[in-house]
DRENGUZA-269904 format. One record per atom (N, C-alpha, C): residue in one letter; x, y, z. Coordinates in steps of 0.02 Angstrom, whole numbers, padded with zeros to 5 digits, always signed. Each point is the difference from the previous one (the first is absolute). Layout:
<rs>
aXYZ;...
</rs>
This chain:
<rs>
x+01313-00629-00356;x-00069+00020+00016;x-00045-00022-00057;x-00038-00051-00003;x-00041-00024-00037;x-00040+00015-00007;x-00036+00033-00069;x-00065+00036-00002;x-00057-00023-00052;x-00055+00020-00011;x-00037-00046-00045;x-00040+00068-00033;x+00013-00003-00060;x-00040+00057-00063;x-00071-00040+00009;x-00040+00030+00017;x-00097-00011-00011;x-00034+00015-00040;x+00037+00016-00060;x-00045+00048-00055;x+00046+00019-00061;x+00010-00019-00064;x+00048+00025-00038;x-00041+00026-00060;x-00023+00061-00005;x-00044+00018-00073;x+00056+00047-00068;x-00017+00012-00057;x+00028+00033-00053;x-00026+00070+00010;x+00001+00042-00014;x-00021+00072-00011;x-00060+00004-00031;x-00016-00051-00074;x-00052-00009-00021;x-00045-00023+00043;x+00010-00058+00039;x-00044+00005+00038;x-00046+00017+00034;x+00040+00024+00029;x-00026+00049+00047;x-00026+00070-00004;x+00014+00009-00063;x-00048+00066-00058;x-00071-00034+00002;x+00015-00065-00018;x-00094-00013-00021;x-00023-00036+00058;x+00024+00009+00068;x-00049-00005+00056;x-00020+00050+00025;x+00049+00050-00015;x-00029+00077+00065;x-00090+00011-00042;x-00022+00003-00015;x-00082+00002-00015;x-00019-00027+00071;x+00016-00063-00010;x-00027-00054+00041;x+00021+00018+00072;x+00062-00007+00002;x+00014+00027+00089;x-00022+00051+00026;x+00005+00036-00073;x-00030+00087+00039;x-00072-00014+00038;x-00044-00038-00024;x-00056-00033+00040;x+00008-00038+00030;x+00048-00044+00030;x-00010-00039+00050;x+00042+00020+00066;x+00032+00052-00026;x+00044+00029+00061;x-00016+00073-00019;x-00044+00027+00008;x+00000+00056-00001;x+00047+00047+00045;x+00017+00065-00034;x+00061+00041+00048;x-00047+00069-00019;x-00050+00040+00059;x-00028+00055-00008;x+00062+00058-00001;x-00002+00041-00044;x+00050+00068-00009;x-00012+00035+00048;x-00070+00019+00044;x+00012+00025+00063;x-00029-00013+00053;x+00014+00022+00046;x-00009-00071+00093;x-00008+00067+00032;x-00046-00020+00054;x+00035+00067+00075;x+00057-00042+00016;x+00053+00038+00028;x+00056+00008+00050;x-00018-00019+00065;x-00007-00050+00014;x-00033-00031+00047;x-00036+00018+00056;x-00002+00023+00059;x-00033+00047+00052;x-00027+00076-00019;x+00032+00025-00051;x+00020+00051-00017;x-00075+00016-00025;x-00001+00061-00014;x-00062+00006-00052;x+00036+00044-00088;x+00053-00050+00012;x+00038+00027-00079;x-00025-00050-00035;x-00017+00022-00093;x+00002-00035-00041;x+00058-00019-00043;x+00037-00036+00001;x+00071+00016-00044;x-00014-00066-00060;x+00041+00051-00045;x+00037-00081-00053;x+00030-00035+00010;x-00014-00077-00019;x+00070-00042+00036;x+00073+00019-00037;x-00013+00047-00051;x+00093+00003-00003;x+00009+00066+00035;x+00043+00003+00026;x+00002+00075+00005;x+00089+00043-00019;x+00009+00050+00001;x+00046+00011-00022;x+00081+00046+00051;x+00056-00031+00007;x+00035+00039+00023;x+00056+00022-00043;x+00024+00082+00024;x+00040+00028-00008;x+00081-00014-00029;x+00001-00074+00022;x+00057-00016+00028;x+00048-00028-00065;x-00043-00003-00057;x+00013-00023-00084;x+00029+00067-00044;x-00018+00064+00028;x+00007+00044-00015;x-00047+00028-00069;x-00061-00012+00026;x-00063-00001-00067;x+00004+00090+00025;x-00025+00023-00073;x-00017+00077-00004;x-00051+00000+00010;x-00019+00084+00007;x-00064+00037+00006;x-00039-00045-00023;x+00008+00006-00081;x-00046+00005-00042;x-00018-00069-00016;x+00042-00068+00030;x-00008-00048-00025;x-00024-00015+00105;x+00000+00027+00041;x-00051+00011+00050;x-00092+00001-00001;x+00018+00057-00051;x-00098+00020-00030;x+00007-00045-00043;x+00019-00047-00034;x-00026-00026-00058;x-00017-00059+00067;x+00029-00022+00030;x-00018-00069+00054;x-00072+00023+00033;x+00005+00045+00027;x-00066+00021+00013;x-00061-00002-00046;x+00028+00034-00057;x-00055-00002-00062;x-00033-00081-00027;x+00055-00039+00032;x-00020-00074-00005;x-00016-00025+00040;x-00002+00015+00067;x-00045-00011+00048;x+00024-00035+00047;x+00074+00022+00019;x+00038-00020+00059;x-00003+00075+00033;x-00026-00002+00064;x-00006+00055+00051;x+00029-00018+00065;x+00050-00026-00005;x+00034-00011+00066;x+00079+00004-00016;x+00018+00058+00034;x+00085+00034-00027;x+00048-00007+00085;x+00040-00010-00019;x+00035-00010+00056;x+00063+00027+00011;x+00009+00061+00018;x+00050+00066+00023;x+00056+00001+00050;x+00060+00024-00017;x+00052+00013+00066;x+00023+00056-00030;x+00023+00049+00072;x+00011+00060-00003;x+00064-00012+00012;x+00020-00064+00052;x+00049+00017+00026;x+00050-00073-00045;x+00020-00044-00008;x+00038-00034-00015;x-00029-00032-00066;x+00052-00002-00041;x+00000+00006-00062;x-00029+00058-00060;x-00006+00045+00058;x-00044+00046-00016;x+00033+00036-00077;x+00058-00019-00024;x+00025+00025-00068;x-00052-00014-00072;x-00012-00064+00025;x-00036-00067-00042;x-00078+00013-00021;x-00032+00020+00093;x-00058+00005+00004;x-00021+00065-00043;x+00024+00056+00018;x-00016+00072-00022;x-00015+00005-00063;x-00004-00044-00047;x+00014-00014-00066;x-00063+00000-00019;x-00058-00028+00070;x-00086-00008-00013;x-00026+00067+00019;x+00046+00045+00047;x-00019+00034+00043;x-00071+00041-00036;x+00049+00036-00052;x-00065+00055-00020;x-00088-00033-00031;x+00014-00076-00010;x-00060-00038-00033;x-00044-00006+00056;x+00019-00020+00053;x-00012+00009+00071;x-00030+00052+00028;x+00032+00044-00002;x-00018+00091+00002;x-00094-00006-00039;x+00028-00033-00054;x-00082+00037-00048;x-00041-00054+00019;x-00007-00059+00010;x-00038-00051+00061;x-00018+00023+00055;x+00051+00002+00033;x-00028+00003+00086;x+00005+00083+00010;x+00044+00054-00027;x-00020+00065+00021;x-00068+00026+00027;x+00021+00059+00036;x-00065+00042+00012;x-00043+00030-00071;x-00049-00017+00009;x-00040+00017-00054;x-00018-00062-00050;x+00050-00050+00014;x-00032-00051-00065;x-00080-00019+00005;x-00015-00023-00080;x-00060-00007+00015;x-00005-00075+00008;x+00054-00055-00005;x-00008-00075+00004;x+00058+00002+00068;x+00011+00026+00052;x+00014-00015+00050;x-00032-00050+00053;x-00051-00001-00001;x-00047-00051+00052;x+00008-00081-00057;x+00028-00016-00047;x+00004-00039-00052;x+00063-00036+00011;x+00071+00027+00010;x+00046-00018+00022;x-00003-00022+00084;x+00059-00034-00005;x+00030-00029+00088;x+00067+00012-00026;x+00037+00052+00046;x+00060+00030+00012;x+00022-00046+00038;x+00044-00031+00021;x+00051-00034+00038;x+00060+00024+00000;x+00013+00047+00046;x+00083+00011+00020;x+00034-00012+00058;x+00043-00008+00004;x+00060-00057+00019;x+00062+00070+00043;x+00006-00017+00073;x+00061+00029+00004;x+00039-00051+00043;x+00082-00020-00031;x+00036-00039+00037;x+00038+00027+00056;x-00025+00063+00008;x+00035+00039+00083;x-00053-00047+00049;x+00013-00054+00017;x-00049-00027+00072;x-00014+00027+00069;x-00031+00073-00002;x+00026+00032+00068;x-00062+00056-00020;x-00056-00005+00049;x-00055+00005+00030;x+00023+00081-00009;x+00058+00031+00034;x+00019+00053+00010;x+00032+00036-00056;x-00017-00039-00046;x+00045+00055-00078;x-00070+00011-00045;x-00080-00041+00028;x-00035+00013-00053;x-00027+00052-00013;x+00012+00062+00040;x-00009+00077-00041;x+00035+00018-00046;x+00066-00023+00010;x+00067+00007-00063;x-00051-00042-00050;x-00012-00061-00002;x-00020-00047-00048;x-00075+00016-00033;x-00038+00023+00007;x-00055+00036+00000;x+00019+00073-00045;x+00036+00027+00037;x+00017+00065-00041;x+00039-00038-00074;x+00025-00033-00013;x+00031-00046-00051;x-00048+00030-00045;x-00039-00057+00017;x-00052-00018-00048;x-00065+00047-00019;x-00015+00031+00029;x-00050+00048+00001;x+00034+00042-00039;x+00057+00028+00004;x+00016+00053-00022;x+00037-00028-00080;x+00029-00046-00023;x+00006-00036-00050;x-00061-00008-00053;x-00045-00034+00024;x-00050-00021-00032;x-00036+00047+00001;x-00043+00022+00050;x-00055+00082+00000;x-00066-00042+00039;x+00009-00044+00028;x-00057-00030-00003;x-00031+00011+00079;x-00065-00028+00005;x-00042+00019+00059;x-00018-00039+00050;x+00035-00075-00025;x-00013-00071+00042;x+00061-00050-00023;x+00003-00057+00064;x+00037-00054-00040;x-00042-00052-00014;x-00008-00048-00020;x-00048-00052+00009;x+00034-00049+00067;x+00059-00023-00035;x+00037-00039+00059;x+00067+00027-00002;x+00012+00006+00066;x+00086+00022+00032;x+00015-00094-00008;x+00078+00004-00019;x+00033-00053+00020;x+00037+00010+00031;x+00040-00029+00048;x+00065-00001+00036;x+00018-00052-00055;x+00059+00001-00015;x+00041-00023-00053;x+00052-00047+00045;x+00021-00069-00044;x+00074-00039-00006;x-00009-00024+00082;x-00056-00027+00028;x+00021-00033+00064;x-00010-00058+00007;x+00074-00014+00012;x+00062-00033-00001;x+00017-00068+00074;x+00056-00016+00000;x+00000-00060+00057;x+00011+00036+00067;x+00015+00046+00000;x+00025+00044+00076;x-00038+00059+00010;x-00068+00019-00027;x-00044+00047+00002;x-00056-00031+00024;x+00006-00066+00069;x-00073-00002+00031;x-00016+00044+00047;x+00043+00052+00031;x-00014+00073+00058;x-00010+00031-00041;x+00017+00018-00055;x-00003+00065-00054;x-00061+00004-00025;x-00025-00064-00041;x-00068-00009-00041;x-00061+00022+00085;x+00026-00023+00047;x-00064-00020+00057;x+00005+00062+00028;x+00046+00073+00009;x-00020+00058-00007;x-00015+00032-00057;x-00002-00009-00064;x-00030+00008-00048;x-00072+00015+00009;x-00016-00063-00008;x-00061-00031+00006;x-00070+00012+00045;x+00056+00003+00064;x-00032+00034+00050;x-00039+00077-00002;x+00041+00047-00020;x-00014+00034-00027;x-00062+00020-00056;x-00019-00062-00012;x-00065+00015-00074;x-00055+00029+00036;x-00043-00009+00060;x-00039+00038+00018;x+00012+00073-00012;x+00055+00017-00003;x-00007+00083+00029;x+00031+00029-00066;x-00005-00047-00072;x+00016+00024-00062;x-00057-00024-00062;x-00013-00028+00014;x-00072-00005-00038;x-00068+00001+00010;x-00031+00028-00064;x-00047+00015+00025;x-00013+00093-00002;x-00064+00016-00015;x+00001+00077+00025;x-00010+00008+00073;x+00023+00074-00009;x-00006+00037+00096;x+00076-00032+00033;x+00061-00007-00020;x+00053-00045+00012;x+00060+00103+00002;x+00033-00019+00034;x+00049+00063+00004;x+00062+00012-00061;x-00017-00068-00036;x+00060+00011-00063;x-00085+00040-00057;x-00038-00020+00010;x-00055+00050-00042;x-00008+00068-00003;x+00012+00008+00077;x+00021+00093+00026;x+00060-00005-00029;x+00026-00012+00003;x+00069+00022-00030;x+00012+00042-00063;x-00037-00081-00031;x+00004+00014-00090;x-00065+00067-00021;x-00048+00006+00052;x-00045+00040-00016;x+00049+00079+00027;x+00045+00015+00030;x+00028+00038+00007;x+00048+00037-00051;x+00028-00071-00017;x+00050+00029-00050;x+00000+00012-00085;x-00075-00047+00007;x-00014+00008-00072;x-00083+00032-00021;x-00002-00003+00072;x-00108+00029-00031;x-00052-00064+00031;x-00034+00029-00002;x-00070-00046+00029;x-00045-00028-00079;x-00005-00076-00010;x-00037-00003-00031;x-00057-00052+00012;x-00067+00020-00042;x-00037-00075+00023;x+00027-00052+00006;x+00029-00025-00047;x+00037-00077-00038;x+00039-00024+00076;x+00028+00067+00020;x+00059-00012+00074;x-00035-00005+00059;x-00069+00028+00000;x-00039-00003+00067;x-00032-00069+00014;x-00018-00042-00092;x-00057-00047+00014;x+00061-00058+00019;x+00067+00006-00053;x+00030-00056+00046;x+00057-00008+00019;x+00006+00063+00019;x+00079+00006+00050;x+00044-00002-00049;x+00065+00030+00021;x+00048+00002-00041;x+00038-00083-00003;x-00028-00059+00024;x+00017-00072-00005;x-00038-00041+00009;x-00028-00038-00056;x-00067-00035+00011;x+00017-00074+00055;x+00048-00006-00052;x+00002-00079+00031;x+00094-00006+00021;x+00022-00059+00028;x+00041-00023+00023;x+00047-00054-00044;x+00067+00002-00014;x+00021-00069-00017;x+00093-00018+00004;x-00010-00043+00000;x+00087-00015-00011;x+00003-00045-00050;x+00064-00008-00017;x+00039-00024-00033;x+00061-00047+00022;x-00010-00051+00021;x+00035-00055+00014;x+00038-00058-00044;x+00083+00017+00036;x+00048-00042-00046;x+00022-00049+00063;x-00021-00024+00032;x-00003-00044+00046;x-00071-00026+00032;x-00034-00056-00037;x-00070-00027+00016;x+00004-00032+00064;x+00041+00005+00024;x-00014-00027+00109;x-00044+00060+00028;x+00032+00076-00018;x-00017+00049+00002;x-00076+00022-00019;x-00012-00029-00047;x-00068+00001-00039;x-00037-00036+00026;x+00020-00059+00030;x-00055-00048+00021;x-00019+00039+00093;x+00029+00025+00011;x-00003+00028+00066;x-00056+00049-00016;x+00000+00035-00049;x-00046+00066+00025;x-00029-00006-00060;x-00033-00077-00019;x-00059-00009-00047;x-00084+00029+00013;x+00011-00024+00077;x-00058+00023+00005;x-00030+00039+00040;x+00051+00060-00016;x+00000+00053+00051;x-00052+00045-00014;x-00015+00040+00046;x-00052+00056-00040;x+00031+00053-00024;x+00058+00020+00032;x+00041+00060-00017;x+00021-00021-00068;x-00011-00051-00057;x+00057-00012-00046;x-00077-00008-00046;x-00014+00052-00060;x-00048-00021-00025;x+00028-00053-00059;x+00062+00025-00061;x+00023-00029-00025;x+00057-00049+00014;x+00000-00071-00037;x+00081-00037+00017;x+00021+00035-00082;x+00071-00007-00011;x+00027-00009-00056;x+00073-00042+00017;x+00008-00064-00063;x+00019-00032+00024;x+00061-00029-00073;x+00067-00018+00005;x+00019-00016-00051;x-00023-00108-00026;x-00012+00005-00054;x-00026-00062-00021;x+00006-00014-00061;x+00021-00064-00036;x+00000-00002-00046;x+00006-00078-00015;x+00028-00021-00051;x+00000-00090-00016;x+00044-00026+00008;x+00052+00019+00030;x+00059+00001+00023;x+00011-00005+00079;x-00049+00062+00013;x+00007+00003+00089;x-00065-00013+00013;x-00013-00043+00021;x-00082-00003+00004;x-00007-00022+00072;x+00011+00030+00068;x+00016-00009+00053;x-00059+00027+00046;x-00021+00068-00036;x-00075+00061+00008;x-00058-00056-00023;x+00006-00059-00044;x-00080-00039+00007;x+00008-00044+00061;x+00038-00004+00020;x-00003-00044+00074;x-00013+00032+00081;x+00045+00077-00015;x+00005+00029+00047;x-00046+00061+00021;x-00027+00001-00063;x-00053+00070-00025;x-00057-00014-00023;x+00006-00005-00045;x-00052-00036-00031;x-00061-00048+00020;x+00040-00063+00008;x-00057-00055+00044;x-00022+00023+00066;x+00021+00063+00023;x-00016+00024+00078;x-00064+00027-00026;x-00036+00043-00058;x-00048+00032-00009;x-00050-00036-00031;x-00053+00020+00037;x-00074-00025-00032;x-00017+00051-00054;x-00033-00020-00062;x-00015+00036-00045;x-00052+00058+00004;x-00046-00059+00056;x-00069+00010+00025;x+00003+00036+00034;x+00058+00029+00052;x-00008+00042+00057;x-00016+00098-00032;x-00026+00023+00020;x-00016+00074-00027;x+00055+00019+00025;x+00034-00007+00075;x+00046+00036+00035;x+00076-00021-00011;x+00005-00037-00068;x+00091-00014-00015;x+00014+00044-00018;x+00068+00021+00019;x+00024+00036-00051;x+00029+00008-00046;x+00002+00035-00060;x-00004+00024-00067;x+00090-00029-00005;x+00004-00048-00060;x+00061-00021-00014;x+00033+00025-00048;x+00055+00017-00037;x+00061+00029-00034;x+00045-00050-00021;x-00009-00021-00075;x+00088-00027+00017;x+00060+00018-00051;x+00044+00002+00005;x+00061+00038-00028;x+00044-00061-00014;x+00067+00024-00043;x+00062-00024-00032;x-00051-00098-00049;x-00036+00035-00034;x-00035-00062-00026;x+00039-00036-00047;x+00058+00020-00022;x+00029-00044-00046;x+00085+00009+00019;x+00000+00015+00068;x+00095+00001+00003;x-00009-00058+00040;x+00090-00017-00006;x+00001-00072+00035;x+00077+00039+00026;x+00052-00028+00039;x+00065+00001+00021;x+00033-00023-00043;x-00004-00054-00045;x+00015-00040-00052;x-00021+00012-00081;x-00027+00049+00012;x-00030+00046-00073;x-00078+00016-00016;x+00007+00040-00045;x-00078+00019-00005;x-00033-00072-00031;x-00059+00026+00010;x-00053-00077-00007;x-00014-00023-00067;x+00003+00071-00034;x-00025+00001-00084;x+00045-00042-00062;x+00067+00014+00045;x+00064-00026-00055;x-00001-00095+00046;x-00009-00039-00044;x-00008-00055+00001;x+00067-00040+00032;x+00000-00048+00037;x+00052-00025+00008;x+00025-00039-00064;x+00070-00012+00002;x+00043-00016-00063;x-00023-00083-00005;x-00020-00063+00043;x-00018-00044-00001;x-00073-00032-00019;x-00035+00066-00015;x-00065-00014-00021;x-00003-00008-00055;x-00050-00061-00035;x+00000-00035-00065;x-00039+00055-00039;x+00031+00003-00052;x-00048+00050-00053;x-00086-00017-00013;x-00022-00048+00014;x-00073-00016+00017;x-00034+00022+00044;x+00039+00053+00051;x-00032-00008+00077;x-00050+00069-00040;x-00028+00009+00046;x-00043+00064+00024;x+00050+00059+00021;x+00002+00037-00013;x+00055+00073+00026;x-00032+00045-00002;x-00012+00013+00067;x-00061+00058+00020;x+00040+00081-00018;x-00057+00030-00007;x+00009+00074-00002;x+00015+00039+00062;x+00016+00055+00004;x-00001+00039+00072;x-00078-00008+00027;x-00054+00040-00037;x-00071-00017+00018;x-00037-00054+00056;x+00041-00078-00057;x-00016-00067+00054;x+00018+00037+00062;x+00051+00015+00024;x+00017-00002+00064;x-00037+00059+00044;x-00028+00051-00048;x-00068+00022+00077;x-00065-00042-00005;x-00005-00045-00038;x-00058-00012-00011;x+00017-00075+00043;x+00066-00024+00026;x+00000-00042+00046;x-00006+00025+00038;x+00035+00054+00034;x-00019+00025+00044;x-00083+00017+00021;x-00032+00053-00035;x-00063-00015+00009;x-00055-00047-00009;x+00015-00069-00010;x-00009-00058+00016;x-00020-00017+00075;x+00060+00030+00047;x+00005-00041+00054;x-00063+00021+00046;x-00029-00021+00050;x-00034+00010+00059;x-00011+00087+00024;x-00043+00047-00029;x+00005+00061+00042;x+00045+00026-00020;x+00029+00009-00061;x+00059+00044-00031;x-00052+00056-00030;x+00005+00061+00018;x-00035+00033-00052;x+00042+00055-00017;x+00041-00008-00032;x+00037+00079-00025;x+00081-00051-00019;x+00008-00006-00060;x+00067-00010-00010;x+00055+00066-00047;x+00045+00025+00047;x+00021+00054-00009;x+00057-00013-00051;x-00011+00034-00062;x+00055-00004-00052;x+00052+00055+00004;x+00051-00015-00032;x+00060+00081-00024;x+00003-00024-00064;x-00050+00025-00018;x-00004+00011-00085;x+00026+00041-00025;x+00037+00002-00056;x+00033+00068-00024;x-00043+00056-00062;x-00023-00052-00030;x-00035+00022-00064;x-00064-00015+00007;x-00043+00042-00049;x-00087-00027-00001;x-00006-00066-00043;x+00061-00037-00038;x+00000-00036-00038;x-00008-00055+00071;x+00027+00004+00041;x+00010-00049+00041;x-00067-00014+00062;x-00019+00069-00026;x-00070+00024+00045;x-00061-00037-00048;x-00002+00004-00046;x-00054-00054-00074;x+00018-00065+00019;x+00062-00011-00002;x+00018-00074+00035;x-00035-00038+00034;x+00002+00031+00066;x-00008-00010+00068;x-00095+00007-00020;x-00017+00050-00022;x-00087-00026+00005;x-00028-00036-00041;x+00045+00003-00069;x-00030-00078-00026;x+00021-00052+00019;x+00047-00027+00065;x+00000-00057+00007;x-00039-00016+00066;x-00040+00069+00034;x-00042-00015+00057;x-00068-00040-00040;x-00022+00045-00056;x-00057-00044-00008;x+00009-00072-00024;x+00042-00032-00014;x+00004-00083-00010;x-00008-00025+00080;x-00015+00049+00051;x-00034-00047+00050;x+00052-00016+00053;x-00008-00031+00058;x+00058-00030+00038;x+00039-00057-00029;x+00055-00009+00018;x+00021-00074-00012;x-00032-00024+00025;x+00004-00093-00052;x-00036-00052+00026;x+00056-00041+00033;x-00023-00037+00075;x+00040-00035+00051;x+00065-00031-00060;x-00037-00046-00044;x+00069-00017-00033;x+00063+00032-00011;x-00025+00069-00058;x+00037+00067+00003;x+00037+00019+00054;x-00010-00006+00055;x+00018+00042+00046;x+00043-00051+00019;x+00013-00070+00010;x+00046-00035+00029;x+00048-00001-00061;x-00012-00009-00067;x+00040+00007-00046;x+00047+00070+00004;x-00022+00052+00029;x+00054+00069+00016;x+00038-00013+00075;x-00040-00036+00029;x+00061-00022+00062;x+00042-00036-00020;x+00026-00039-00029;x+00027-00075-00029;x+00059+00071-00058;x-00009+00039-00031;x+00000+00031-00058;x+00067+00041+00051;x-00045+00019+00041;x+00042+00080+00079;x+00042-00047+00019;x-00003-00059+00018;x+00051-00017+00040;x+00047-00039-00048;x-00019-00003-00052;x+00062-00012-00023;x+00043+00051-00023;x-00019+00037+00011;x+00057+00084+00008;x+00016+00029+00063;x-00044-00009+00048;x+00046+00007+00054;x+00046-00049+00030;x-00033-00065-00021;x+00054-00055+00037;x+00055-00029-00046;x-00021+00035-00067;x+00042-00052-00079;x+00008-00057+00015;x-00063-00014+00001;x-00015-00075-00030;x+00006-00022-00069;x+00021-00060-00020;x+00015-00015-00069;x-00042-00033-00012;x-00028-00038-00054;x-00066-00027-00031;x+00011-00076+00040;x+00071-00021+00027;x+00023-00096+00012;x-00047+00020+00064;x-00011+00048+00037;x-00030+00005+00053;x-00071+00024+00016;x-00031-00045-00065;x-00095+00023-00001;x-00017-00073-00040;x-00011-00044+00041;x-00030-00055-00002;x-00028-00016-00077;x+00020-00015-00041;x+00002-00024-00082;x-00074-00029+00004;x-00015-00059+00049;x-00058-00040-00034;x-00074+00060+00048;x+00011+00045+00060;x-00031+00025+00015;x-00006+00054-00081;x+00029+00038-00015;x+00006+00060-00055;x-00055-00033-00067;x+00004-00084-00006;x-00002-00029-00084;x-00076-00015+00024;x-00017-00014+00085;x-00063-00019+00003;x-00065+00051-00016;x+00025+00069+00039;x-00018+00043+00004;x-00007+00050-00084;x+00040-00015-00045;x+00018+00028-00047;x-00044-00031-00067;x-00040-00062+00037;x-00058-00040-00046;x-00055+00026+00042;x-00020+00026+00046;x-00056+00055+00024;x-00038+00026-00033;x-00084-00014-00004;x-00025+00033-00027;x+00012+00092+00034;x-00005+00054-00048;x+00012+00069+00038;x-00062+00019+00040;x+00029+00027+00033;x-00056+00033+00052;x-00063+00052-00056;
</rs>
């Protein structure tokens, strides 16, 4: 499989362009969620790294307000944010309308979401979700997701019978009257055939989608389907930004010349939010060290096109182990006398 590197920079480098790119590719820290009338950060944060409370509020305190919750699977991992969560989105906070809650249940069954509801309500303390996900759908969940789905009329939204519910079992509050105990709608798709089907559904406010420099299958199948311009797309997600099948993205393949460029974890949401209508790239950060990371490398801006083919060329030579005899020498030496972007 013959491949061609488009871009080979040093680290120095590319230190003394981010000024420059950060202006020519600008990457805004926060977007609406596309249809939605949410404001979110493009990073946002899940559970799934096993980040604490307290290194929860410190993400917030830096100005990521988009958390992403499961009650039910992996839920050992998640609980770890739980109580930071609690003092965010609880009843009574005073920066509740500030956050976007996103929780996630992988029970796919229309008929367990009072169980799933009681989860979370009663976990967290809180008075709304922002977005329900149906979680992990997969190659044999096109009947499953399409009663799902179906279903969103009669769950979001206030005046909805899962609102009586929660106003039953936990109290009546404004926060629950103005917008239902589920604002918005979304899934989570590990099969993009699936995704491309109910892109442009109305029942589906959010996609979330796995993507990265490695699998980059969601800019063809997802991605190039959405207009930027349209008010009525909906609000994109994307997850596993630096795993590959063949290893994580950060640890370099063993055939790369000590000259190359060797991106950070960071590069890789900031490819991601690069692409077409990505607005939310979901990390499992463990530490706030990794949370400083991640927002100083949003403001150096989007990648520039070069950049970005230089991390494809970079991904696939770890998912496919490619060796250097198989990246065109006089393409690499032409390119490598390039003035930089």
């Amino acid at each position: 499989m013959e491949q061609t590197i488009s871009v080979v920079k040093s680290d120095n480098s590319l230190s003394s362009e981010s000024n420059l790119l950060s202006q020519k590719y600008p990457l805004p820290f926060y977007r609406k969620l596309g249809r939605t009338d949410l404001t979110v950060s493009c990073l946002g944060i899940g559970g799934g790294g096993g980040i604490s409370s307290e290194d929860t509020l410190y993400a917030f305190d830096q100005g990521i307000n988009l958390f992403f919750y499961s009650s039910d699977l992996h839920h050992f991992i998640y609980q770890n944010m739980a109580y930071g969560l609690h003092q965010l989105c609880g009843r009574g906070s005073s920066v509740r309308e500030k956050v976007v809650l996103a929780a996630v249940t992988y029970i796919k069954s229309p008929e367990s979401l009072f169980g799933t509801l009681t989860d979370q309500f009663e976990e967290l303390g809180i008075d709304y979700i922002d977005v329900l996900f149906w979680g992990w759908v997969g190659d044999r969940d096109s009947a499953v997701i399409k009663d799902c789905l179906d279903h969103s009329p009669y769950l979001r939204g206030p005046n909805t019978v899962y609102q009586k519910y929660v106003e039953e079992t936990y109290g009546v509050s404004e926060r629950l009257k103005k917008m239902g105990a589920v604002r918005y709608i979304g899934a989570s798709f590990h099969n993009l055939d699936r995704a491309q089907e109910w892109l442009n559904s109305p029942f589906l406010d959010v996609v979330m989608v796995r993507h990265n420099a490695a699998h980059r299958t969601a800019q063809k199948k997802i991605f190039a389907n959405l207009d930027s311009q349209d008010p009525q797309r909906p609000g994109v997600l994307t997850f596993k930004s630096i795993g590959s099948h063949s290893g994580p993205l950060y640890i370099p393949p063993s055939t790369l010349p000590e000259w190359c460029w060797r991106p950070d974890v960071p590069d890789f949401y900031r490819y991601s939010l690069s692409q077409n209508c990505v607005d939310v790239a979901l990390m499992g950060v463990t530490n706030r060290e990794e949370i400083d990371a991640a927002i100083a490398a949003i403001k150096k801006g989007k990648l520039s096109p070069a950049e970005i083919e230089y991390l494809n060329i970079y991904s696939d030579m770890i998912r496919y182990g490619l060796s250097m005899n198989q990246i065109n020498p006089s393409q690499l030496l032409r390119l490598l006398r390039q003035p930089q972007t």
